[in-house]
N, C-alpha and C positions, 0 to 999 in steps of 0.2 A: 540754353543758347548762349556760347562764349559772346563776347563783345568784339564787333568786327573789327574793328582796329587793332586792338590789343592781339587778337589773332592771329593777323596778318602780318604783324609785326615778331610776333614770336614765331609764327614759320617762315618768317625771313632769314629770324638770325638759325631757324633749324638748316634753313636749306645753305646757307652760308657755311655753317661750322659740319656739312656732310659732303663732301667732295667725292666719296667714294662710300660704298656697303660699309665699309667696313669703320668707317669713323659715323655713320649712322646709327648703326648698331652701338657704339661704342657712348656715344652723345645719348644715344637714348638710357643707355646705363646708366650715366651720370645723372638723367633728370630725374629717373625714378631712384638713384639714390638717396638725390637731396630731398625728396617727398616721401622718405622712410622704408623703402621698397630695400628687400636685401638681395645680393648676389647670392648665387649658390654656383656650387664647385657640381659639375655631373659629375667626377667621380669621388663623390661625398655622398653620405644617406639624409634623404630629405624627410622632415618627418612635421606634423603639424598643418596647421590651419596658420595665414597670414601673408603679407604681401611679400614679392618674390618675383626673381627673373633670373635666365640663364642666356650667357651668351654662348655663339658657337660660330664663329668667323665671320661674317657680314650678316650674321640672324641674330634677335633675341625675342624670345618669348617671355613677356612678364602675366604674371596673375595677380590674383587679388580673393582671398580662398575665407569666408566667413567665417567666425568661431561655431558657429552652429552649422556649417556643411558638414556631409557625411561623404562616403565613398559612393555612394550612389547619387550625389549632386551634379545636378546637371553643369555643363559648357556654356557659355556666352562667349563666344570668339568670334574679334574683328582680324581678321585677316589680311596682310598686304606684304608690301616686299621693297625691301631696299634698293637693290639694285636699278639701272637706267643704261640705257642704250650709249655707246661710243666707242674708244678705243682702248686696248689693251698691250701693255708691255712686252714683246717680243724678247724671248733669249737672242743676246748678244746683239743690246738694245741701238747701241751708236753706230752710226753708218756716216762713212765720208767718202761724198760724192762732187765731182765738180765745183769743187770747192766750198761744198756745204757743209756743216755738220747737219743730219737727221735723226730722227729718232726711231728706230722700227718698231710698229706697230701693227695689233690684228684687228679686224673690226668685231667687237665686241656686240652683240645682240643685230638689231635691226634699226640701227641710226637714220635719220636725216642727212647723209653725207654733203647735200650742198650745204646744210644749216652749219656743217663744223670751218669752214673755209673763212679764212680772213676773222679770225677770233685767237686772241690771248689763251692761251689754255694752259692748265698745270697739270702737274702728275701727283696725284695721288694714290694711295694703298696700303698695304703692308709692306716691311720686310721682317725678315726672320734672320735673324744671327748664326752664326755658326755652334752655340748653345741653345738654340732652340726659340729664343727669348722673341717676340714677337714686339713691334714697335711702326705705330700711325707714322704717317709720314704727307707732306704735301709740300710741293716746289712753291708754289705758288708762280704765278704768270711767267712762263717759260717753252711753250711751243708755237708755233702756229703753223695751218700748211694754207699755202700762198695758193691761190688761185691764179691763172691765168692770163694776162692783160687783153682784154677785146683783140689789142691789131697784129696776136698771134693767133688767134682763132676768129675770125668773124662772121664762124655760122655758130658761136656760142650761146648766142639770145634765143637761136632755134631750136634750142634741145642742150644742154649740156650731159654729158656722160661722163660720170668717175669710173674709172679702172680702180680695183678697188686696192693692189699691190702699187701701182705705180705713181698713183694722184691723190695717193691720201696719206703721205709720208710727210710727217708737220717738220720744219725748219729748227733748230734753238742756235745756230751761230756761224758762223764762215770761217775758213782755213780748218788745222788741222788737231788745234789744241782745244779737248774737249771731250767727257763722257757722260753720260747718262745715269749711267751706275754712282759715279763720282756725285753727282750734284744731287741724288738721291741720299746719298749716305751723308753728305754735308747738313742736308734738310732736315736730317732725322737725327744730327748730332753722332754717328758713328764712323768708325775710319771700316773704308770700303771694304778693305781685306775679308774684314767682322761679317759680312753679306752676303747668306749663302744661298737665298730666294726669295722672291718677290710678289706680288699679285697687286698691281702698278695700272690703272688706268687715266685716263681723259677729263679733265673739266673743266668746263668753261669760266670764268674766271671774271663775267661779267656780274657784278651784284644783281641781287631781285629788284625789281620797281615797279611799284603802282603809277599808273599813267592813264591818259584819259580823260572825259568826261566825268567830274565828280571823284578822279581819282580810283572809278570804277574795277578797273584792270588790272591784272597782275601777272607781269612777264619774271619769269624763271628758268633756271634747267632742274632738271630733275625732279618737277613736280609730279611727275608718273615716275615713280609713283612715292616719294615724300611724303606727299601732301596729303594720303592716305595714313601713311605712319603715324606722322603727325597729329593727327582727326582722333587717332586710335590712340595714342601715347596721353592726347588733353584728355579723352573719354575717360581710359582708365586711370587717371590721376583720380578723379570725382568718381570713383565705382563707388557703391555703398559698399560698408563694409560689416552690414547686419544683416544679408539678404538671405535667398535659401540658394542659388548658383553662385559659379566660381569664375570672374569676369578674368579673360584670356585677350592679351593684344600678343600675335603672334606674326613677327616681322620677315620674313625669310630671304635667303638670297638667290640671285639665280634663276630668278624668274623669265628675265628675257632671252634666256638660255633655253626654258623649257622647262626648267625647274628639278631637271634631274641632278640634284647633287646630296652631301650630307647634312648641308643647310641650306635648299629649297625643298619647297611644299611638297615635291615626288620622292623625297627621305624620309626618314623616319623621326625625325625632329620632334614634329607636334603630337605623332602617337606616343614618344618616348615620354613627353613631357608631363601630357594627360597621365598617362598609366602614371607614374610616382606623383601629382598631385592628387591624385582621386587617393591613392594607396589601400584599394581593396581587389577582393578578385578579381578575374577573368570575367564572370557573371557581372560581379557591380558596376566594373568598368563599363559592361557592355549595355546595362541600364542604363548609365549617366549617359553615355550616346544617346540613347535611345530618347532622352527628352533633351538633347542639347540646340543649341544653332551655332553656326559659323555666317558671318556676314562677311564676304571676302570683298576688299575694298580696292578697286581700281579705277585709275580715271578712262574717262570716254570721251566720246565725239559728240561735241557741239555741231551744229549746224555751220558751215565754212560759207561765207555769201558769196565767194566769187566762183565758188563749185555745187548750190544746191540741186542739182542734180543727183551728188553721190550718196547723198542722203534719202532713207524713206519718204516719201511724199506724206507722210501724214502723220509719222512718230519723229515730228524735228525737233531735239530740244534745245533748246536756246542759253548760251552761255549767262547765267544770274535768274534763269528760270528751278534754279533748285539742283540738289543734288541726283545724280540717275539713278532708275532701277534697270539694271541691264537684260535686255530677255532676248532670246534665240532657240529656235525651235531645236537646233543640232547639238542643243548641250554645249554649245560654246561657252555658252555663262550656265552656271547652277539652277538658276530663279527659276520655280515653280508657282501655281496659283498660294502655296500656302507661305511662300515667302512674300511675293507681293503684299499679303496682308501683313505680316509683320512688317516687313518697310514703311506700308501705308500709317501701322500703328506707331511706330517709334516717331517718323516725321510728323504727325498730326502732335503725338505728345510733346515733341521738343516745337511745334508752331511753325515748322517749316514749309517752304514749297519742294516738290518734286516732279519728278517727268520722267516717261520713258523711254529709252533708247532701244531699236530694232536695225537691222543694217536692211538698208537694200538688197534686195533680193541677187542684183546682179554684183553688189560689193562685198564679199564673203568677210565676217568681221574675226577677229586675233579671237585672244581668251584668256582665261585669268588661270589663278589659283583658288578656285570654286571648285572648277569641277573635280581639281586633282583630290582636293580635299575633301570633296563629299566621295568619290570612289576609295578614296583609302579611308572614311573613318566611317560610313555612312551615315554621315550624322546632317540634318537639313541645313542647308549652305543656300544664301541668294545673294547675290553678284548686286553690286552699284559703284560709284565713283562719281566724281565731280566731271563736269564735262569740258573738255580744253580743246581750242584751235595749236594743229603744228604740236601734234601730238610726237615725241619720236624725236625732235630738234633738238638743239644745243639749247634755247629758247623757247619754252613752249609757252599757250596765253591760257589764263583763265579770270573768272568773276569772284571778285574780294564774296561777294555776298556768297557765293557757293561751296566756298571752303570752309565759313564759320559754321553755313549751315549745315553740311556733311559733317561736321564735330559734334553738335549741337544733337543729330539725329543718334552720332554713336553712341553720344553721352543716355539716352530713353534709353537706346538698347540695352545698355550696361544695367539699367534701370529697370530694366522687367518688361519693357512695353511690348 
C-alpha cells in the first residue's frame, strides 16, 4: 500500500505533465525509463526475458517478463487508457468571426460541455513535420469559450442547452491578427511552414488540488482515466521480478471513442505485444491465455448526494469507501463470480477496503475496455476503478484514500494474489 500522500502528490505532477494521450504515453515512458525498463523499436526483433515497453501514438504497453518465464507463462494485465473526453482540433483550425479570433473544434468523446465553459484551456497533442518527425506540443492557457451573460438569456437557470457547432467554439483573441497553427508551431519550437498534421486536443489548464475536510478530496481533469494508468505504471514499477508470470500495464488510446483504432483495446496492439513477449507457438501463446488475467481499470460512480436516486438503492458506493469492482449483468463490465474473488484476494492482500458498483436498472451504465479485451483474447478480465463524482467534466472529484488504495490492490495483483 503506497503512502497516501506521496501518491497523490505524484499523480498530480502525472496529471499535470499529461495534457493530452499522447504526452501520457510519452511521460510514462520516461518513468519506466528511469526505473530501468527499456524501449523497444516494433519494427526490431524482440528477444529474451526482462523489463520492457512499447510505444504506439497515445498507447504503451510495458511488461516485466522473469528470468525463469517460459512461453507458456501466464499474463497479469492491468488494463486502462489514456485518453479523456473534450475537444479536438478541426482542419483549418482559425476562424474569424465578429471580430473574434476562434478556434475550430470537434467534440471529442462524451464531454461535460457545461463543465468546459468559462475555463482557461490549452492545446495539446502532436504535430508531425513534413519529414515525418513527430513532436509533443502544448500552448498552455490559451482558449476559452465564454458562456453566455444571464440578461441575454434569462430562462438559462431553467435548462441550459449547447448546440454543439455553434456554442462550443472557445475564444483566444479579438480582430484579425492571429492563428492557431502559428501559435502551435511556436509552442513546439517549429516554423509552421514544417506542419504537415496534427492530433491537437482540449485541456483544462487548472492545476489538481486537494481540498476539503482533512484535505480529503481531490479535484482534477483527466482522472478517467489517469488515475488508473497511474495505479498501473506505481504497480508495475514494484512487480517482482522472480515470479512464474509476465506482469503487463497496457495503456491504450481511444477509448472514449470506442476503442476502435490501432492503438485502442478493439486493435491489435496487446495481441501483437503478448505473441512476441511470450515468443512461442500458436499452441503456447494460446496456454499462456489460458491461465492469464486482465484487470481492466476504470473509474466509476460514486454515490452523487444531490441525485441519489440515479443510483442502485442498495449497491451505493461511497467515494473513500474503496476501490470498485464493477459488475453488470449485460457484459458491460467483464467481472464474473471468479473475478470477484481475485479482486476480493488482491484487496484483502494489499489491506484494503472495496465496494461494488451496479447501475440502476433504469440508468443503463458505459463500459470499459474489459469486455473488448476478454472477447479478442479470451483470457479472464474483471472491470474495477476508483469511484469519482462529475465523471466526464473538465474537473472531475475523487477520494485521496481511493486512489492509493486502487494502487496498492494492483500492486497484490502483480504479486500473485
Amino acid at each position: 500500500m503506497p503512502d497516501t500522500a506521496d501518491h497523490i502528490d505524484d499523480l498530480t505532477a502525472f496529471l499535470a505533465a499529461s495534457p493530452s494521450s499522447y504526452h501520457a504515453a510519452a511521460g510514462a515512458g520516461r518513468r519506466l525509463e528511469a526505473a530501468g525498463f527499456a524501449r523497444l523499436d516494433e519494427m526490431e526483433d524482440w528477444q529474451g526475458a526482462g523489463r520492457h515497453y512499447v510505444l504506439r501514438d497515445g498507447a504503451v504497453i510495458a511488461w516485466a517478463k522473469p528470468e525463469r518465464a517460459t512461453a507458456v507463462s501466464p499474463f497479469r494485465i492491468l488494463g486502462a487508457h489514456t485518453d479523456s473526453p473534450g475537444f479536438k482540433l478541426k482542419p483549418r483550425p482559425t476562424i474569424r468571426a465578429h471580430g473574434w479570433l476562434q478556434a475550430g473544434v470537434e467534440v471529442y468523446g462524451g464531454p461535460l460541455l457545461n463543465s468546459w465553459l468559462d475555463r482557461e484551456l490549452e492545446l495539446a497533442g502532436r504535430l508531425v513535420t513534413r519529414d515525418g518527425a513527430e513532436h509533443l506540443v502544448r500552448t498552455g492557457p490559451f482558449l476559452r469559450i465564454p458562456q453566455l451573460a444571464i440578461h441575454l438569456d434569462r430562462s438559462v437557470n431553467d435548462g441550459l442547452t449547447l448546440d454543439r457547432q455553434r456554442h462550443t467554439t472557445p475564444v483566444f483573441g479579438v480582430g484579425s491578427l492571429g492563428d492557431v497553427l502559428d501559435r502551435l508551431a511556436e509552442a513546439a519550437g517549429l516554423p509552421a511552414a514544417q506542419v504537415a498534421g496534427y492530433d491537437v486536443l482540449t485541456a483544462d489548464t487548472q492545476a489538481p488540488r486537494r481540498f476539503g475536510q482533512g484535505d480529503e478530496l481531490l479535484a482534477a481533469g483527466r482522472m478517467d482515466n489517469l488515475s488508473s494508468v497511474h495505479a498501473g505504471l506505481t504497480a508495475l514499477l514494484a512487480a517482482p521480478t522472480d515470479g512464474d508470470h509476465v506482469s503487463v500495464l497496457a495503456a491504450f488510446d481511444h477509448e472514449e471513442l470506442g476503442s476502435a483504432s490501432r492503438s485502442g483495446a478493439s486493435g491489435p496492439f496487446l495481441a501483437d505485444v503478448l505473441a512476441r513477449v511470450s515468443g512461442g507457438t500458436t499452441q503456447e501463446l494460446l496456454r499462456a491465455y489460458a491461465g492469464s488475467w486482465c484487470v481492466s481499470a476504470d473509474t466509476g460512480h460514486g454515490v452523487h448526494p444531490n441525485y441519489p436516486e440515479r443510483h442502485d438503492p442498495v449497491n451505493a458506493p461511497m467515494l473513500g469507501g474503496g476501490p470498485l469492482l464493477k459488475i453488470n449483468a449485460n457484459q458491460r463490465y467483464a467481472t464474473d463470480a471468479h473475478g470477484a474473488a481475485l479482486w476480493s484476494r488482491a484487496c484483502e492482500r494489499a489491506g484494503v477496503p472495496w465496494q461494488e458498483f451496479v447501475s440502476n436498472n433504469a440508468v443503463p451504465c458505459g463500459s470499459t475496455i474489459g469486455p473488448l479485451t476478454a472477447t479478442r483474447l479470451g483470457i479472464r478480465t474483471v472491470d474495477v476503478g476508483i469511484p469519482l463524482l462529475s465523471m466526464h467534466s473538465a474537473r472531475e472529484l475523487a477520494h485521496v484514500g481511493d486512489v492509493a488504495a486502487l494502487a496498492g490492490a494492483i500492486v497484490a495483483f502483480f504479486a500473485g494474489a
